[in-house]
N, C-alpha and C positions, 0 to 999 in steps of 0.2 A: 597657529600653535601657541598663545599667550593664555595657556590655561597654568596645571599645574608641570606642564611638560613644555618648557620655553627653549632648549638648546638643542644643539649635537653636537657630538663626540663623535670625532672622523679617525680611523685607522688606516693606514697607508704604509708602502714597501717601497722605500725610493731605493733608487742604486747607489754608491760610495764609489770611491777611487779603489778601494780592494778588493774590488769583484763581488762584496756579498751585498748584503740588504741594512737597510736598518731603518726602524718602527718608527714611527710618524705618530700622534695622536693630534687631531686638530679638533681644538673646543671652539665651538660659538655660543656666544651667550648677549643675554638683554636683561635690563631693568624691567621687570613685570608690569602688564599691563599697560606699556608706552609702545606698542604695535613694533615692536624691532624686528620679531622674526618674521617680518612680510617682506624682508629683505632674502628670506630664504625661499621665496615659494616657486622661484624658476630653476632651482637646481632639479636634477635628477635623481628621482627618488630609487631608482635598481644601483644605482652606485653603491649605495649604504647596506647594514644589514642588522638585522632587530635581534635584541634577547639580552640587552645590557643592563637595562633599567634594574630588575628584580636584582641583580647583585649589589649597585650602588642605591638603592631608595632607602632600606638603613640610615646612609653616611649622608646622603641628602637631607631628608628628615631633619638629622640631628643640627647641619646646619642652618635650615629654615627655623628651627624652635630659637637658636640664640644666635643671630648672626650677626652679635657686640665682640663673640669669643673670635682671637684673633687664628686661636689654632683650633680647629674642628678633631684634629687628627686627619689620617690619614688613609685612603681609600682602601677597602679591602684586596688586599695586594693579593693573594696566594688565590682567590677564586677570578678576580677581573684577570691576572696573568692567563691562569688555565683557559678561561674561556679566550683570550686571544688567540690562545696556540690554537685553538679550535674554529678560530674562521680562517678560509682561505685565502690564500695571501692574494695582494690588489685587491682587495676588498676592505671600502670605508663602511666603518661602522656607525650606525646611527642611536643615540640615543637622547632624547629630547630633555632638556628639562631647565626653566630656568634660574633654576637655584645653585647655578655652576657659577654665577657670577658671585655669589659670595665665597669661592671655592678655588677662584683661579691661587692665591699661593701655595692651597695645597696641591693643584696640579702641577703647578710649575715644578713645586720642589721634589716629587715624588717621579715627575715622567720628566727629564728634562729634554727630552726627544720632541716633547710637546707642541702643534703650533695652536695659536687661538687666533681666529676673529672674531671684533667685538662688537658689538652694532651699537648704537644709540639713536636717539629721533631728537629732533627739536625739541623746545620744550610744548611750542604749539599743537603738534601732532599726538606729541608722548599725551599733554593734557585731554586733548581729542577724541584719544584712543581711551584714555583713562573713564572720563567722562560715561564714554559706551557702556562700559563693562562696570558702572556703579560705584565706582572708589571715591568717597570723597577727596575735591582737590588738594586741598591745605596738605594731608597726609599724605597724599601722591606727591607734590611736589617737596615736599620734604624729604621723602626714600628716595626720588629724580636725584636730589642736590647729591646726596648720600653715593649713588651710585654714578654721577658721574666721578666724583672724588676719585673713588674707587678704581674706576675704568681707566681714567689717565694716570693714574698713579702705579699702575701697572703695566700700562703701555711703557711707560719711561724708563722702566727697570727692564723690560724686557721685548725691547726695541729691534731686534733681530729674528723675535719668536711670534710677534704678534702684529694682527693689523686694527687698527679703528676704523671703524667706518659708517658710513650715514646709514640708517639702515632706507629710507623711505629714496634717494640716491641707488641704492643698490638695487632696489625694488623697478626703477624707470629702467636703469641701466643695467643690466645683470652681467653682460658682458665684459662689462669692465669691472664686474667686481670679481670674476673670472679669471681677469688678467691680472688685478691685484693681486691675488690669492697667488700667482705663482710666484712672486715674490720673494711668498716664504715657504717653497718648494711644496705649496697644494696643487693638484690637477684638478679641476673641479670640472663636470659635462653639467649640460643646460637641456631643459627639456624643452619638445617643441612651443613655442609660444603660444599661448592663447590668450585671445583677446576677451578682458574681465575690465567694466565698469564698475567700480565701486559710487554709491551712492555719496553725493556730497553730503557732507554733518552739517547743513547751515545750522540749525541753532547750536550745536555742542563748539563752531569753528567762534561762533559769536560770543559764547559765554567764555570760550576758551583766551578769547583775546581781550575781553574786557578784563579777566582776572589777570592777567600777565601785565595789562599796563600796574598792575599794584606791586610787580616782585618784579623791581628793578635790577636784583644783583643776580636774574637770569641770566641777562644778555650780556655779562661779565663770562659766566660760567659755556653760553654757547661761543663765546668767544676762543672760548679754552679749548672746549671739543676740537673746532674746527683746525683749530692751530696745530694738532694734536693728530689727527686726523688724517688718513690717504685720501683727497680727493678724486670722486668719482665724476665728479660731473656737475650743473648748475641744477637747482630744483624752480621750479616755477614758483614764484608766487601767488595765492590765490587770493584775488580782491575780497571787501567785505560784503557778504550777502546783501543783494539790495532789497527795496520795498516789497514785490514781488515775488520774490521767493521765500521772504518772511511769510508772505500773507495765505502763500500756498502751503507754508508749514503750518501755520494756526488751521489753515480750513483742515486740513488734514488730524492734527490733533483732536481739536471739536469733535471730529466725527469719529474716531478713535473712543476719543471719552463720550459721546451719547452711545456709542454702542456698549462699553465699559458697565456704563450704568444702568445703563438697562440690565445688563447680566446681574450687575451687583444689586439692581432692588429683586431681582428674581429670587436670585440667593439669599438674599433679606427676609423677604417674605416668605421663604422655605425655613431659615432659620427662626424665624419666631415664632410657626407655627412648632418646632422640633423644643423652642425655649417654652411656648407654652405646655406642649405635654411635658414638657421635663417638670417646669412648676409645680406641674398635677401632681404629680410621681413626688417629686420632692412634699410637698403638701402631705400627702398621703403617709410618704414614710415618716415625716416629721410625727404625726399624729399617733402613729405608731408606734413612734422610736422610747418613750418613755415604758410601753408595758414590754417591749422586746428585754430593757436593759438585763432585767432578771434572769431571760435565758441567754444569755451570750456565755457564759460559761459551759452551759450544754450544747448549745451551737457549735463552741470551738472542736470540740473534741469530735462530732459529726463532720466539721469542715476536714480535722484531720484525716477520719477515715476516707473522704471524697480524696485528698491527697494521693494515701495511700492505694486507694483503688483505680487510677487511673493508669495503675502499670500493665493490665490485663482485661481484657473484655469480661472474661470471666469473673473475676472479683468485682466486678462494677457490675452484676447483672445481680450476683451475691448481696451487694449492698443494697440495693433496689430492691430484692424481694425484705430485707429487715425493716428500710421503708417504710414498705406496703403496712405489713406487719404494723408497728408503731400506729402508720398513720390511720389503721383499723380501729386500734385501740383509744387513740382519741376519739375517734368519732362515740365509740361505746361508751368512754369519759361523758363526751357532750351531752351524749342522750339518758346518761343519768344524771347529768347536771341539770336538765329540761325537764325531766320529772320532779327532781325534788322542787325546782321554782314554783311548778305546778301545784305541787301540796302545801306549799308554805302561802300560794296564795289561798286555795281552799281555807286552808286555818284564818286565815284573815278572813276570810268571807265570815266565815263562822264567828268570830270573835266580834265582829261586826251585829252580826246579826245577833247575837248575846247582849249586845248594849242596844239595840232599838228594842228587845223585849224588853232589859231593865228599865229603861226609859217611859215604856208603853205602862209596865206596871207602875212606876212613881207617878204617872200621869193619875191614872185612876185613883190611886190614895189621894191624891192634894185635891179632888172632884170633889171626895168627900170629906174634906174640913168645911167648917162652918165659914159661912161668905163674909162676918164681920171679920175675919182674919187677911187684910189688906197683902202687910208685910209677904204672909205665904204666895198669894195669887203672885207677888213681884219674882219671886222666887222661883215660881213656875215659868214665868215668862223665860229667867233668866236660863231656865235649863231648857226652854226649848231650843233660844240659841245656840247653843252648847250642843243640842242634837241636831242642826241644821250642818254646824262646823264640821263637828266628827262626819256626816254625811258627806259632805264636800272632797272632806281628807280622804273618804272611800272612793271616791270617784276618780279621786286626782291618782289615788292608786290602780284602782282598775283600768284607767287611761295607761297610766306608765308599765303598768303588765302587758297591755296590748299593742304598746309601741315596743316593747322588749322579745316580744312575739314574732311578730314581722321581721326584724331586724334580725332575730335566728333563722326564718326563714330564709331571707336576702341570702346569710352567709352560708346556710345548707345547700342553694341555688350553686354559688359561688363554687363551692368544694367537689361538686358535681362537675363543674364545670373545668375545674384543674383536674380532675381527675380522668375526667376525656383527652383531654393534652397530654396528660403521662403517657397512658394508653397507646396515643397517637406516633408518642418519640422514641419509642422500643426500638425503631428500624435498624440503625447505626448506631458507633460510639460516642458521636458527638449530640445523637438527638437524645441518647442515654442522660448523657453531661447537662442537655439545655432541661430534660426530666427530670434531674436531679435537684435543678434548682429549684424548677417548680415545685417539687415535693416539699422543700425547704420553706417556701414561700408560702404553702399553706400548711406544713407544720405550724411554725411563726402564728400564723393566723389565727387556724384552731385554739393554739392553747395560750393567746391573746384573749381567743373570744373564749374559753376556760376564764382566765382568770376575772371578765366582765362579767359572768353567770356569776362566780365565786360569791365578786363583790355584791351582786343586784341581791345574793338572796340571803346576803351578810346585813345586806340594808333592810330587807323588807323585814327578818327575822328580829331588828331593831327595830324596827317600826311599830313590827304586832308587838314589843314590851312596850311602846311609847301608850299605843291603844290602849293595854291594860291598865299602865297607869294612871294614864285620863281616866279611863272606869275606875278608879281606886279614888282618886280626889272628887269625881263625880257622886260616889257615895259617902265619901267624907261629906261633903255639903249639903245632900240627902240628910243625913244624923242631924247636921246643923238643925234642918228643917222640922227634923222631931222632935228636935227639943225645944222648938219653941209649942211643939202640939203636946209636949208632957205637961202643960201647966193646965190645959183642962183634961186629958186622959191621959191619967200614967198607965194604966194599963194597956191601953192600943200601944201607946209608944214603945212598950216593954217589949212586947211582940213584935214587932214592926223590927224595932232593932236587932231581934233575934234574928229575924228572918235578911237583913240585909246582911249582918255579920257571916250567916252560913253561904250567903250568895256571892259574899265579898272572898273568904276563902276558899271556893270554888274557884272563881275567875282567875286567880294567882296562881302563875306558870311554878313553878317549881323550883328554880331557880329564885325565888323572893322568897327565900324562908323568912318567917318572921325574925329570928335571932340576928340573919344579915343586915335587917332593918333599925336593929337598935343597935348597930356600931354604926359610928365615925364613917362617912364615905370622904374620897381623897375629893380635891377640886375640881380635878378633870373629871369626873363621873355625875356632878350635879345636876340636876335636870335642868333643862331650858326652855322646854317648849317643844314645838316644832319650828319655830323659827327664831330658836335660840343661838348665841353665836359658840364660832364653834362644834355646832352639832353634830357632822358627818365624824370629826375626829371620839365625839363622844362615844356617836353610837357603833364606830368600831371598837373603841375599848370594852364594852359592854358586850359584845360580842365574844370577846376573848374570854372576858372572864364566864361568860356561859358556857363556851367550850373547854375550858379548864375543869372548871366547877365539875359540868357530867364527865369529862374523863377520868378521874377517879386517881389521875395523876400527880396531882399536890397533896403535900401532906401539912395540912393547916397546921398542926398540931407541934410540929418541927419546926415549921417557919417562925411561928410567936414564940417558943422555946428559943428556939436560933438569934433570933430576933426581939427581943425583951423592948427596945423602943418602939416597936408596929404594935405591940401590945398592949404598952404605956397610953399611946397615941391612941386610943380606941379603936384601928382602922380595921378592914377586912381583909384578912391576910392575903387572898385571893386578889382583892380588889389593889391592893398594897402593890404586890408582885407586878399587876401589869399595867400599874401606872407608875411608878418608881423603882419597886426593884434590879428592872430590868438596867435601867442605868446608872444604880447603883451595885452592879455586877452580884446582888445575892440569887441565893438559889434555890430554887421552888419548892425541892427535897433532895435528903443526901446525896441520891443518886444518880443526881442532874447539874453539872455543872454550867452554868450562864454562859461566863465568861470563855470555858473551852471549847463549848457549843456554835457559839459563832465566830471565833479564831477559824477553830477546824470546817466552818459552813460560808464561805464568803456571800454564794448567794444568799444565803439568810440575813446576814449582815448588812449588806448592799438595799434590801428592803425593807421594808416595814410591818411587817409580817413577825408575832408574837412567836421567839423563838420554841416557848416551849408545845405551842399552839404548832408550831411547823412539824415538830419534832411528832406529836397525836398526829399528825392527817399524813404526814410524811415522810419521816426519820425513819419513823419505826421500822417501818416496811422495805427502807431502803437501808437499816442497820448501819443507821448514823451511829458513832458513839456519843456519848453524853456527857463521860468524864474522861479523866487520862486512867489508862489501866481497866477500863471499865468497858 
């Protein structure tokens, strides 16, 4: 019993010279973990009687947390009383615990009726014991020194009420510790004997005895015990394990630890395969975790309804059909998001094939210039490279339309496939809960792969203005060409040039008004190339401002009024706004404020997504306001 329940507390009815009774308590107690109460295990367990503990574990406790404090206070008097008068009398009571040894002055002073015996071990055995049961030495023997202190310092004040005694003595001989006990008017009964071999600790007796030859003012302090002490009896001493019985504790270890290990590379190899899908998973969400961030503000407030719905099957079935719902209308999202890619590649096609006819017609004009014009022939060549390029760039794009295909197909596979799972978790509330999640998880996904559609047809819809304006510089250099043929026919070239001029204002998207061409464009809007640096961030701005431009939103006319240096500056007030304005907090038109737009829009903020561009495809609908009052 050297766990957290080390003692007992005995009650008892002796008789007086005046005929009545009066109350006995006998405490035993041990220093923890030095095997003391093996001193108790021949007594008689029907003597005793249980149900104490729960009124003093309180008052225990509080001395276990600080047992520096010399006064703990004092035992629950008015409940431990009542429960006395409620056992029958001649009956000891038992209650284990041994945290009575930091405890005995407040028993003393509060029962003086009290008796105690005290047990101790060696310091050999206490360490032994200690050993067993994991406590590092150095700290065992340090609370050892501490409580023997303790123990004889108590015994010596209260010499009439209390006994010492060996406990592993007590343990050979019980009888006589039987007969000790009545001493100090305890009757203690013995249970029949049984005969128990304990296994010898050779290695824990060997390490025990190498560390003790280094704490010499041990055998000072067992000096003290014993002097101190009822003697029960002699204990044997036990020689030091020889060759032999070392050698049979090593074989026995080994084979302890190959069996060990074996378990533990099992385990090993269970956990790395569990670390490697973890990896995956982590990988996975990692890759994720940047387009999620945007919705985690709509996430939470989903999370909280899954909160609140977990108080009723019924509400949780409720939530699950709004789900459904929702996750319908993604789907209806995605598949207008697949069509428009689909038409925006068509225009590419188209656009495409507008420049191999322009190209096929500049072909045949430069056939028929006269052969001594060298310079032109060079000219040709050069534009057919230019037609080989621009083919290339069309391939590279109908390759990345066809891998952008597939990979909506993968995730249509996928959604099918969560969707079978939901289906399957209806049964109960908790396959409801693991549905739930799922739902979430390709929420998340869907309008993940939303926002990848968004960007792919943000990009390709810059791309077909990149096309155009290669065709715009490709007839720019075209002109070059005629005019080197106006110096022997001004008239063909007169015509020629008409006819490229009407061809040239054809091709031009609507969005390239001429007048936007002869302002100022900002830095970030420059052309580059296609493999200009920079570029992806270019060709999203240029995006914006085409979605500005046709919404019908901005009021140009306010802005350079409002703004007298965008004006000064020759820039495009358009173009102004969503390279600079934005973080210079002005505002698009009166009735749209920048700066309270994204205060009152965190998500918008958190992004990079042109506020008032959020505000056309999404505010509106969702009756964002724009200003204060407004």
């Amino acid at each position: 019993m050297d766990g957290a329940h080390g003692s007992i507390v005995g009650y008892q009815r002796f008789p007086v010279d005046s005929g009545g009774s009066m109350e006995h308590l006998v405490i035993t107690t041990g220093f923890s973990h030095s095997g003391w109460s093996r001193g108790l295990a021949a007594l008689a367990r029907d003597q005793f009687a249980e149900g104490v503990d729960e009124i003093l574990e309180t008052w225990r406790a509080q001395a276990a947390h600080d047992v520096s404090v010399d006064t703990i206070g004092a035992p629950p008097l008015e409940r431990f009383g009542a429960w006395l008068e409620s056992v029958e009398p001649g009956r000891t009571i038992l209650s284990s615990d041994e945290r009575d040894l930091w405890l005995l002055d407040q028993w003393a002073e509060h029962y003086p009726q009290a008796r105690f015996l005290l047990f101790y071990t060696d310091p050999e055995t206490a360490l032994i014991a200690a050993l067993k049961a994991g406590a590092d030495p150095a700290d065992f023997l340090d609370g050892w020194r501490a409580s023997v202190h303790r123990l004889v310092r108590f015994q010596r004040r209260h010499r009439q009420r209390s006994l010492l005694l060996d406990a592993e003595s007590a343990r050979l001989d019980p009888q006589a510790m039987v007969e000790a006990a009545q001493r100090i008017g305890l009757m203690l009964r013995l249970e029949e004997q049984r005969s128990q071999t304990d296994e010898d600790p050779v290695f824990e007796r060997l390490v025990a005895r190498r560390w003790l030859e280094r704490e010499s003012d041990l055998v000072l302090l067992q000096a003290e015990l014993e002097a101190h002490a009822y003697p029960l009896g002699e204990c044997s001493v036990v020689a030091d394990p020889d060759v032999d019985q070392l050698l049979e504790l090593y074989r026995r270890e080994q084979a302890c630890h190959r069996r060990l290990t074996a378990e533990r590379d099992a385990q090993a190899g269970l956990a790395e395969e569990n670390a490697n899908a973890a990896k995956a998973q982590s990988k996975l969400a990692a890759e994720r975790g940047a387009e999620l961030e945007r919705l985690q503000e709509r996430l939470s407030a989903l999370e909280a309804k899954h909160t609140a719905l977990e108080t009723s099957r019924q509400q949780l079935e409720a939530s699950q059909k709004q789900l459904e719902t929702r996750h319908k209308t993604l789907e209806a999202t995605h598949k207008d998001t697949v069509e428009e890619n689909e038409l925006l590649l068509l225009q590419l096609h188209q656009v495409q094939e507008e420049l191999e006819s322009q190209f096929l017609q500049s072909k045949q004009q430069v056939e028929t210039l006269s052969a001594e014009k060298a310079a032109l022939a060079k000219d040709k060549e050069a534009l057919t490279r230019d037609k080989v390029s621009l083919t290339a760039a069309r391939d590279e794009q109908s390759k990345l339309a066809a891998e952008r295909g597939a990979e909506l197909k993968r995730l249509q596979e996928r959604l099918s496939a969560l969707e079978a799972k939901h289906t399957a978790l209806e049964t109960s509330r908790q396959q409801l809960e693991a549905s739930q999640k799922q739902l979430e998880t390709s929420h998340k996904t869907l309008e993940a792969t939303h926002k990848d559609t968004v960007e792919e047809n943000e990009l390709l819809l810059l791309q077909l203005h990149q096309v155009q304006e290669e065709l715009e510089q490709y007839f720019l250099k075209y002109q070059e060409l005629k005019g080197l043929e106006d110096n022997s026919d001004a008239d063909t070239t007169t015509a020629s040039d008409a006819t490229l001029l009407t061809e040239k204002s054809e091709a031009k998207p609507p969005s390239q008004a001429p007048k936007n061409h002869r302002r100022k464009r900002p830095p970030a809007l420059k052309s580059g190339g296609f493999i200009g640096k920079k570029r992806k961030e270019r060709q999203r701005l240029e995006r914006y401002v085409t979605i500005i431009r046709e919404s019908g939103l901005f009021d140009e006319a306010w802005y350079l009024s409002q703004y007298p240096d965008v004006a000064s500056a020759g820039y495009d007030a358009i173009e102004h706004y969503v390279c600079h304005g934005i973080q210079e907090n002005r505002h698009p038109a009166p009735w749209f404020d920048t700066a309270f737009y994204l205060e009152r829009n965190p998500d918008v903020a958190n992004s990079i997504m042109n506020p008032l561009v959020h505000y056309h495809q999404f505010g509106k609908a969702e009756r964002r306001p724009t200003r204060r009052g407004y």
